[in-house]
C-alpha positions as CSV (number, residue, x, y, z in Angstrom):
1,X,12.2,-47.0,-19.7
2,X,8.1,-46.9,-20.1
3,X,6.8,-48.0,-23.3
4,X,5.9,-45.5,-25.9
5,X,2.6,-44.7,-26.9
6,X,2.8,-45.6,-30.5
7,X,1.0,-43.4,-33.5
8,X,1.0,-45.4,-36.6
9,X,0.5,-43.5,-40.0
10,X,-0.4,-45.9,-42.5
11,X,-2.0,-45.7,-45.7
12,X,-5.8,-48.0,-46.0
13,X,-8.5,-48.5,-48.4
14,X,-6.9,-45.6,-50.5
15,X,-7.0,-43.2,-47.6
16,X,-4.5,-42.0,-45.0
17,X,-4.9,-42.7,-41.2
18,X,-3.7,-42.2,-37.9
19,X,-3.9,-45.6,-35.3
20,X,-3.1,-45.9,-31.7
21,X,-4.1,-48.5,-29.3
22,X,-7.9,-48.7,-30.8
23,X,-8.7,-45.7,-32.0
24,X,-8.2,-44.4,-36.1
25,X,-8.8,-41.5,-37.2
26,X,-8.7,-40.9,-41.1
27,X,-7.0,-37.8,-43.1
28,X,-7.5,-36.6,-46.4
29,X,-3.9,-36.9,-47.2
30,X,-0.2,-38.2,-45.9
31,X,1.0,-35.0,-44.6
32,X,-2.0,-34.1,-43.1
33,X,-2.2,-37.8,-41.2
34,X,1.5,-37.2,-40.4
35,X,0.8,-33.3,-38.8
36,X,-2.1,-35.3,-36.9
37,X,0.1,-38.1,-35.7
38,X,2.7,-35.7,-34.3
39,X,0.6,-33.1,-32.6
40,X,-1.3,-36.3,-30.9
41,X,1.7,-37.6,-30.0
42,X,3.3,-34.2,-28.6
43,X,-0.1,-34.1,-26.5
44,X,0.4,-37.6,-25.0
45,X,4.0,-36.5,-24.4
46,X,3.6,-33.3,-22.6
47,X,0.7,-35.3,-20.5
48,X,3.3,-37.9,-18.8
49,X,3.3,-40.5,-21.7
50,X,6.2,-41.0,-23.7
51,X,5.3,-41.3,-27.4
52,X,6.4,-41.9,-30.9
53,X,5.3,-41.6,-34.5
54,X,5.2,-44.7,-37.0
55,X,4.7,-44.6,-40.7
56,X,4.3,-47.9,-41.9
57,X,5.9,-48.6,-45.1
58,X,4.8,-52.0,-45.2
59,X,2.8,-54.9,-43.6
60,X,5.3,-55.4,-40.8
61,X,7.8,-52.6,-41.4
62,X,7.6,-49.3,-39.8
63,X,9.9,-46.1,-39.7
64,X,10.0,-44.3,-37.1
65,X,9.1,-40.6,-37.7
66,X,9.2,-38.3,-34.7
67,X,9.7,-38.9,-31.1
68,X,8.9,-36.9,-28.4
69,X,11.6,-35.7,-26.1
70,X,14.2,-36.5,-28.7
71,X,12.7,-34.4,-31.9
72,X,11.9,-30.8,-32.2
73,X,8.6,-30.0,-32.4
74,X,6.6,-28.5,-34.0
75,X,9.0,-30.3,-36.4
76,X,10.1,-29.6,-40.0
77,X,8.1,-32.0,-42.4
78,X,10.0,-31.4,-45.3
79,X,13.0,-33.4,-44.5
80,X,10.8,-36.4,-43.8
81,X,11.4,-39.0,-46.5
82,X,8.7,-41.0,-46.9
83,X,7.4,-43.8,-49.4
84,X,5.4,-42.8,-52.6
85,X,2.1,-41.5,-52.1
86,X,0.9,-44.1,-54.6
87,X,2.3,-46.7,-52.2
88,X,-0.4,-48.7,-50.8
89,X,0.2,-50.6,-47.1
């Protein structure tokens, strides 16, 4: 199996941000970083490149949120548990 294009949601400086490979691109909030990170990674998906959304929950631990081919899409946000808003990374 290819590697997955990987689409980290992580929290930095107080704001919420979307990461892959070298690129970052900053949201106002965590669901709004999260929509980002799936749609980008449903893109990459339907263009030949299997990928899959992180959130990081700390340092070096990461949950894996949605993956393309094996998660609906667009997919249902509300069942995502994630850490505290307040949480920093």
């Amino acid at each position: 199996m290819r590697d997955r294009v990987q689409f980290i949601v992580l929290r930095r400086n107080g704001k919420w941000s979307v990461k892959s490979a070298d690129q970052e691109r900053v949201f106002p909030g965590r669901m709004e970083a999260l929509q980002a990170g799936i749609m980008l990674a449903q893109e990459c998906g339907k263009n030949g490149k299997p990928s899959v959304v992180l959130f990081q929950r700390a340092k070096s631990r990461y949950d894996t949120v949605w993956t393309y081919g094996e998660d609906a899409y667009p997919p249902r946000l509300s069942g995502i548990v994630l850490a505290p808003e307040t949480a920093s990374a």
